[in-house]
C-alpha angles and dihedrals in degrees: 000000000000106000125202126211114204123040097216127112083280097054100036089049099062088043085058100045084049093056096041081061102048099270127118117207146191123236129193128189131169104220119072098248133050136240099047123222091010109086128150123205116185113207112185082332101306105128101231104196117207097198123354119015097183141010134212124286087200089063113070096198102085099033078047090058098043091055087045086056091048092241093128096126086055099072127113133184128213118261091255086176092063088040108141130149124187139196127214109229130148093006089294130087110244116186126237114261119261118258106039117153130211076002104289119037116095114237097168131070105208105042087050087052091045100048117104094198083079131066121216092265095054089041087050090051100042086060101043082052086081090063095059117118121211120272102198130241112359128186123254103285127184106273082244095058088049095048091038086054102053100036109000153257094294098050083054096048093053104024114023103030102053091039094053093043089055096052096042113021086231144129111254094217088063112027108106113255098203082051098044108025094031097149097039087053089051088050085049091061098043097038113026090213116067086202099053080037098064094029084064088040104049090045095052085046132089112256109277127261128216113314093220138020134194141170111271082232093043132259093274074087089061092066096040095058092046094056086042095052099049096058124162087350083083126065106197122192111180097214127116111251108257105191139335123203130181119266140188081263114032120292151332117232113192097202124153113332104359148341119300122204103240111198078189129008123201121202107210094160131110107285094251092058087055089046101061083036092050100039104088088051095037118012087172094050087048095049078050087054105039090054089065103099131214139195133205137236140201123200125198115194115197127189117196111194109237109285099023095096107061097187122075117251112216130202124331102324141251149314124215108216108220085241089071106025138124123162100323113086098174147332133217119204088211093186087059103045095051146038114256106350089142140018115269114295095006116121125224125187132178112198122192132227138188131359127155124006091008098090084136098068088080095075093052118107125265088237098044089056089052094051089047089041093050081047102054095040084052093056100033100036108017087242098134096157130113107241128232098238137008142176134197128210121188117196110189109207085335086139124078115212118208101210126177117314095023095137097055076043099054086044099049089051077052103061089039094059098043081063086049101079117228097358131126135184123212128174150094087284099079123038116002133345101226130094096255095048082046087049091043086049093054096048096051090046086057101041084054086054085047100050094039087057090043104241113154107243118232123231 
């Protein structure tokens, strides 16, 4: 029997790739519910989202599941037409410039001139930073060393550094750039200019497709239909993992009431649960994993019934630069982002809370990070209202955060695990923090349990 430690995407896709290939599992997860930090609620049918609302096109490994899972019809594309970011400077949103690529490189000329979230000299530089040639190898640098160096501190501070912060819940001057930025720093090699870089790159490239895609129901019905589809192929016990230890055929795991035999164990847990599991076999490959940092979030998800917000909310929504935040990190208009989130004239927002270096906003009241949401997005927005319904999702160090040197990391756990028989590790720690790099985790940790046990994989 292959056991899995951890219920999330990463765990129940490799459950998922072992059925599909003629294995059953058990899963064990501590919480009472699966699929970690995805979870969909429904209110007067608005889709309230509790982690995640949405995952990348440009990666094939969710849209590949889906298809896998027959929800095809399920899928839904933002609404890239509407698309519309802004940035809070000088008590007043300001939207992003047209024409940013990857987010955040500028690859036109006008809309970088006109935009006031940028002063002469940043505009100046961005513009020389098409004449860089490359320099060669460089070691791992902050994504905010890398940025600064091509286009400046300001263009950090307002661009950079709210953008990152809002993918990855991170500090800028200490997120990894060969880990977060890994294509601009391969553009930086060949071509010296990120901007000259992606211009080549985007003209020699098909037309874009949609930059996010969902399930019309949420993707709380990912998960559903996963556990659902799994059946009696998957064995699940809802008990933290107490201890695991070697054995003649592959491992003991001590979980809930006993000890399992496990013929392959995968560890799709955060990295600090496999690290006080994986101590007493490999103190050198837990020191590895512990030294891996997270940070934690808080979403507060927010429904106005049609008439009750006055002001038009336009695009997406907005980003809060550290320079100017509070509490408020970001807000998504969801109705806006999506198709049919919410019946027609309804409001749903989705603001943002926490991240690096605010560990301490989780002990603040429900009540208390309502109050502190309603205020900002008074001030920031002009909503003022009380909503008709909110809901409020704390995630404690649910967040991994690939600082400097993650990559050396990441290979060093590596080479620790190949020396460890019949073990895998999964997870957001590793290898990329969205649903399709968790889906693409599991699978290969299963794939490594299929081919140990020498079961021929299926295409």
């Amino acid at each position: 029997m292959i056991v899995i430690a951890g219920g999330g995407i990463s765990g129940l896709s490799a459950a998922w790739h072992l059925a599909r290939h003629g294995h059953c599992c058990t899963l064990i997860e501590s919480s009472p519910r699966l699929g970690g930090v995805i979870g969909t609620a429904r209110w007067e049918g608005c889709i309230l989202e509790a982690g995640p609302d949405s995952f990348l096109a440009a990666k094939p490994e969710a849209l590949e599941l889906v298809r896998e899972l027959g929800l095809e019809s399920e899928l839904i594309c933002s609404n890239d037409h509407l698309r519309l970011t802004s940035i809070w400077k000088d008590n007043r949103l300001t939207p992003l410039p047209d024409g940013l690529a990857m987010m955040m490189i500028p690859t036109r000329v006008a809309p970088m001139i006109a935009t006031p979230l940028l002063g002469w000299r940043t505009k100046l530089r961005m513009g020389l930073e098409y004449f860089r040639r490359p320099s060669g190898v460089r070691p791992d640098r902050s994504a905010a060393a890398f940025l600064e160096d091509h286009y400046g501190g300001e263009a950090v501070d307002f661009l950079a550094e709210p953008l990152l912060s809002g993918v990855y819940g991170g500090d800028v001057r200490s997120l990894s750039a060969d880990s977060v930025l890994g294509r601009l720093v391969e553009i930086e090699r060949a071509s010296g200019s990120l901007t000259r870089g992606l211009l080549n790159a985007r003209n020699s490239a098909p037309p874009p497709g949609p930059l996010f895609q969902t399930l019309k129901s949420g993707l709380g019905r990912l998960v559903e239909t996963l556990i659902d589809r799994l059946g009696d192929r998957m064995r699940v016990i809802h008990a933290p993992v107490q201890a695991i230890e070697p054995a003649p055929a592959g491992w003991r795991v001590r979980a809930g009431a006993g000890w399992m035999d496990a013929s392959r164990l995968i560890l799709a847990a955060p990295a600090y649960s496999a690290a006080s599991l994986l101590r007493p076999h490999d103190a050198e490959l837990a020191r590895l994993l512990e030294t891996v940092d997270y940070s934690s979030s808080i979403t507060v998800a927010l429904v106005y019934r049609p008439g009750r917000i006055v002001k038009e909310l336009k695009g997406f929504g907005f980003l809060v630069p550290r320079k100017t935040r509070r509490k408020l990190l970001a807000c998504t208009f969801v109705h806006n982002k999506f198709p049919h989130p919410a019946p027609p004239g309804f409001s749903v927002l989705r603001c943002f809370l926490g991240g690096a270096g605010s560990q301490r906003i989780l002990e603040e009241s429900d009540e208390d990070l309502l109050a502190a949401v309603i205020q900002e997005l008074g001030s920031i927005a002009g909503v003022t209202q009380t909503p008709d319904h909110w809901r409020i999702h704390r995630w404690p160090r649910a967040m991994p955060q690939y600082t400097v040197g993650h990559g050396w990391r990441c290979a060093r756990i590596k080479q620790r695990v190949a020396a460890l028989p019949n073990l895998s590790l999964a997870g957001n720690a590793y290898y990329g923090i969205g649903i399709p790099d968790c889906i693409r985790g599991g699978r290969l940790a299963a794939g490594s349990a299929l081919a140990a046990s020498g079961v021929p994989l299926r295409p």
